[in-house]
Structure formats: C-alpha cells, structure tokens
Residue, then its C-alpha position, 0 to 999 in steps of 0.5 A: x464501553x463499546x462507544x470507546x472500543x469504536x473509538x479506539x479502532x476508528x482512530x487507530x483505522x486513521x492512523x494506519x491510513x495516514x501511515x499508509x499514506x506517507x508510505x506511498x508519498x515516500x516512494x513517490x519522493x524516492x523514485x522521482x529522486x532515483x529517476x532524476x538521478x538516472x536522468x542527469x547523473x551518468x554514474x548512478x545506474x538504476x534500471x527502470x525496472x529497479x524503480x518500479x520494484x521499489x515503488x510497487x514494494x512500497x505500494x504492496x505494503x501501503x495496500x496491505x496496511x490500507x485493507x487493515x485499516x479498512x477491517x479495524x474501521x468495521x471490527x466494532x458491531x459493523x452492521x451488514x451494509x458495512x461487511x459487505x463494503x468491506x468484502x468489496x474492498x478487500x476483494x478489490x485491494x487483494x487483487x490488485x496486491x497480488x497483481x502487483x506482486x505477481x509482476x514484481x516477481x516478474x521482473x524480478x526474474x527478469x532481472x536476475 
C-alpha cells in the first residue's frame, strides 16, 4: 500500500512539475510576443514594466507550484537526507518568491 501511495505522489510531483513548466514556457511566449509588439507596432503601448509583471506573476505561481511538487515528491516515509533537501529547496524557492513579489509590488506602486 505505501509503494502505490508513493507512486501516486511521484507521478502527481511530475505532474505539477510539467504543469510548472508550460506556465513559464507561456509567459516566455507571451512576453516575447508583447515585446515585439511594443517593438514593431506603434499602436500597442506595453510598458516595460507591464511585462515584467506578467512575467514575474507567472513565474510566482511556477515557483509556488514547483515547491508543492517538491513537498508531495517527499510526503511518502521521506528518510531525513530527504527533508532536508527539501527545507533547502523550499528556503531557497520561498526566498526567491518573496523577492520576486516584493519587486512586483514595486513596480506596481510605480505604475500606479
């Protein structure tokens, strides 16, 4: 029982991951298209600002979901070698997030 219970959260960590993934590839696509917009369409105005907003909302979320994935990869009997992978990850992963939000606010405020 606990084998398939791993397996379950293995391939839902996956999941998560790729979902993760195609977030960031989106905004990557969405920003490099509103950037060429900006670029060679005098009648769209996007600020600078605006897309890196966008993007780093998108990337929030990605490292929100990416930290998830990295606590259900150990929810199974994780051995302590594994926790404390973990506590790095998500130190590192929340640090960066609230960094990425704190400048987000910023230039927020900027804007408004």
């Amino acid at each position: 029982m606990e084998e398939v219970a791993k397996q379950i959260t293995i391939n839902t960590s996956h999941a998560v991951e790729i979902i993760a993934a195609f977030i960031i590839g989106t905004a990557i696509l969405r920003v490099l298209f509103s950037y060429l917009t900006f670029l060679w369409v005098a009648k769209k105005k996007v600020s600078k600002e605006e897309l890196r907003v966008q993007f780093g909302s998108s990337v929030a979320v990605a490292l929100e979901l990416l930290l998830g994935a990295d606590v259900l990869a150990t929810a199974v009997a994780p051995s302590w070698d594994d926790i404390g992978k973990l506590a790095a990850i998500a130190v590192l992963r929340t640090g960066l997030n609230f960094f990425l939000g704190k400048e987000l606010k910023e230039i927020k405020h900027l804007d408004a």
